[in-house]
C-alpha positions as a printed NumPy array, in Angstrom:
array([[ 0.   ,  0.   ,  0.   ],
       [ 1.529,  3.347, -0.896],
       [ 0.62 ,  6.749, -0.051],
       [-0.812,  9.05 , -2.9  ],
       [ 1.193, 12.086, -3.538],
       [ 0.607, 15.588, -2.755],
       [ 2.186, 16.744, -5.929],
       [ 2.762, 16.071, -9.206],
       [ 6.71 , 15.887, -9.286],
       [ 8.249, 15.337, -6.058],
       [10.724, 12.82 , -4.235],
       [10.217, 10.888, -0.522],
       [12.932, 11.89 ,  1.87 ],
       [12.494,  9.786,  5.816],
       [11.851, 11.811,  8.13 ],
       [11.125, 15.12 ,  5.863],
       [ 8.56 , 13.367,  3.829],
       [ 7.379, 14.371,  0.429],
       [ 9.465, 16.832, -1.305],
       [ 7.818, 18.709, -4.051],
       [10.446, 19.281, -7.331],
       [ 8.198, 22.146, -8.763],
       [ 9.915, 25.486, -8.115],
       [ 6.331, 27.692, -7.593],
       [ 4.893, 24.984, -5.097],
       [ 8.352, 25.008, -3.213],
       [ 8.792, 28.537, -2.953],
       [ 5.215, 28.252, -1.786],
       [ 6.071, 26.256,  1.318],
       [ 9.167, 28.115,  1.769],
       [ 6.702, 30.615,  2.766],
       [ 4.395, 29.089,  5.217],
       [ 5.77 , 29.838,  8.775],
       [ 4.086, 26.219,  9.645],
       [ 5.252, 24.519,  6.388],
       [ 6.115, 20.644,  6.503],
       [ 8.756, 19.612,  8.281],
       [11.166, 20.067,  5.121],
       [10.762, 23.415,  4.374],
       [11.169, 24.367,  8.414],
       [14.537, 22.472,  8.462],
       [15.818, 24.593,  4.989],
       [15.12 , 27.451,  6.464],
       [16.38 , 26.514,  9.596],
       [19.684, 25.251,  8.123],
       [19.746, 28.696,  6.439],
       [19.156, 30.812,  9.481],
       [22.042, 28.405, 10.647],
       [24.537, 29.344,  7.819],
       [23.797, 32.862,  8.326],
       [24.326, 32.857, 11.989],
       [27.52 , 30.485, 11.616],
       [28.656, 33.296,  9.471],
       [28.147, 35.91 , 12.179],
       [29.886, 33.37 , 14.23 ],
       [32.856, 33.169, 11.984],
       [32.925, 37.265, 11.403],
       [33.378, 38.02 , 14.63 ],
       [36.138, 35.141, 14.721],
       [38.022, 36.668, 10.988],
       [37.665, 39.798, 13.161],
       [40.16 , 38.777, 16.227],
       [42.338, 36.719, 14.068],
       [42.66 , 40.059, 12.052],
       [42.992, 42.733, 15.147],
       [44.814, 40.505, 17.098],
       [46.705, 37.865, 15.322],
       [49.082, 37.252, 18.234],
       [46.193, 36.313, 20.589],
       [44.897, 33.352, 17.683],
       [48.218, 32.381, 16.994],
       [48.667, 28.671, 16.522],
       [51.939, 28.795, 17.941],
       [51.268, 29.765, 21.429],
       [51.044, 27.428, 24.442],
       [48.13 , 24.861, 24.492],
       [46.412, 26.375, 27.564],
       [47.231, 29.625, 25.897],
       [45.284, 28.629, 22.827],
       [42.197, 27.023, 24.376],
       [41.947, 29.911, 26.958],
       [42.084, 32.609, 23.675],
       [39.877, 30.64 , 21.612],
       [37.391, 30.074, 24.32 ],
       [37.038, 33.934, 24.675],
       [36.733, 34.622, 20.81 ],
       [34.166, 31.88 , 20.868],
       [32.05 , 33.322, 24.034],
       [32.655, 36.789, 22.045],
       [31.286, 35.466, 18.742],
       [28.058, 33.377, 20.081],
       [26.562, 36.989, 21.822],
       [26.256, 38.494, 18.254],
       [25.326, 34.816, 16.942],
       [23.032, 33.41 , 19.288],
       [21.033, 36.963, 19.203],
       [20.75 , 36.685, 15.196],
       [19.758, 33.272, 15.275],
       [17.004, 33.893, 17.49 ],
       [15.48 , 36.46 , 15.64 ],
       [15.66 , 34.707, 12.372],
       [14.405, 31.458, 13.384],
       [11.425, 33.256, 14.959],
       [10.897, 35.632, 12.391],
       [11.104, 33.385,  9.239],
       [11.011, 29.207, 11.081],
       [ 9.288, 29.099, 14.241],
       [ 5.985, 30.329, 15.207],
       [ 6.456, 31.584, 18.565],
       [ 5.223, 29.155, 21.39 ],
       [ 4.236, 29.055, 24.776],
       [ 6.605, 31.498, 26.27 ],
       [ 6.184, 35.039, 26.624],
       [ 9.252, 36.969, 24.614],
       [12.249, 37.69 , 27.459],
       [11.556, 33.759, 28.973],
       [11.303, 32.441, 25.311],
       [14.263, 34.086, 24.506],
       [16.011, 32.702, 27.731],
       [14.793, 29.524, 26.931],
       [16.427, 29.756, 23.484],
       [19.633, 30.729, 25.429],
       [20.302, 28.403, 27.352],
       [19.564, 25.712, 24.644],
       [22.302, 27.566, 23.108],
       [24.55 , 27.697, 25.816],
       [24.227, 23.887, 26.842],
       [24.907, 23.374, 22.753],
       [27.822, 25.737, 22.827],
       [29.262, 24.144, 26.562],
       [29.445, 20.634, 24.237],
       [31.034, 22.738, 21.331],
       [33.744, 23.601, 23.787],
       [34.523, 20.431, 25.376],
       [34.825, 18.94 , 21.587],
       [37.167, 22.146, 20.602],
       [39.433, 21.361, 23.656],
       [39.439, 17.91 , 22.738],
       [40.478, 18.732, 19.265],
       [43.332, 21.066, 20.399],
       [44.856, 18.468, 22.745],
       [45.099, 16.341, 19.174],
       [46.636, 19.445, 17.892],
       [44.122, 20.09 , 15.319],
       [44.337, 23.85 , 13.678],
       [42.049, 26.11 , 15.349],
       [39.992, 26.755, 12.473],
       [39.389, 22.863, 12.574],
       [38.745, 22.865, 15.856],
       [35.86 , 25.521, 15.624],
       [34.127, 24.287, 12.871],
       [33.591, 21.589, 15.191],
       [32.389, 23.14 , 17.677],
       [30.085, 24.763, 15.035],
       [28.685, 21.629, 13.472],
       [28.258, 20.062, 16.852],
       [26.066, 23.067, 18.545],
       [23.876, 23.528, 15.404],
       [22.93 , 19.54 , 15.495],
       [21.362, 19.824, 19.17 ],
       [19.938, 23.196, 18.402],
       [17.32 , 22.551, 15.877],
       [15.434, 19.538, 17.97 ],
       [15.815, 21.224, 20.866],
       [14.124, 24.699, 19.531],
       [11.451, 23.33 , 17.873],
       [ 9.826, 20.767, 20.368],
       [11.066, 22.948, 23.331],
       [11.269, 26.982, 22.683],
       [ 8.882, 27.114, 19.862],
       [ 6.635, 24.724, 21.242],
       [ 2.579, 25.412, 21.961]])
């Protein structure tokens, strides 16, 4: 027994479900603030890049202003210690633009009003970003580069953040 389609051209992804191929009917659901699952997760993953890249700014910023506190070639502790502080510097600016995209173009918001919601949201982040850190420091004792060793920590906090915002900030 299969299920009929929804559209006329479109692919089955698990978990997403039913993936329409036209480009009107995608944009479409692109728009829908409660679009299927699929079309939350895109934009979700886009609100992610964007917020990576604010992220990674403010990181190109201290490698460029201060090149001698990034260096590579200071002292282990020396390099987690500096990187942890570029890091806690970058996810203010981050974590603040990822919460207003995701609720202005993913989430509807839920049951929180906006200051606990947005506390909510933190914290999420900052439990995400903790794990982030204990992977970078990991990473470093291997002596990976730095730039290695945050894209880790970037990948890793953006994997626990999207479950966790939907069924717990954004929730109803």
């Amino acid at each position: 027994m299969t299920t009929p389609r929804k559209y006329a051209a479109s692919f089955i992804v698990p978990v997403f479900g039913e993936i329409p191929l036209h480009p009107k009917v995608i944009f479409d659901e692109l728009r829908l603030k409660e679009g299927p699952l699929w079309a939350q997760f895109f934009k979700y993953g886009v609100c992610g890049v964007l917020s990576t890249a604010v992220l990674v700014l403010v990181l190109a910023m201290f490698q460029w202003y201060a090149p001698e506190y990034m260096s590579d070639d200071l002292p282990l502790d020396a390099r987690k210690s500096h990187l942890r502080v570029a890091l806690f510097t970058a996810f203010v600016p981050a974590n603040l633009f990822a919460y207003f995209t995701n609720r202005w173009l993913v989430f509807t918001p839920g049951k929180f009003g906006f200051w606990s919601e947005l506390a909510v949201f933190t914290f999420i982040s900052i439990v995400s970003f903790t794990g982030g850190e204990l992977g970078k420091n990991w990473m470093i004792d291997l002596d990976y580069p730095n730039w290695i060793a945050a894209s880790a920590f970037a990948v890793s906090s953006a994997l626990v953040n999207f479950v966790a915002r939907k069924f717990l900030v954004f929730s109803r």
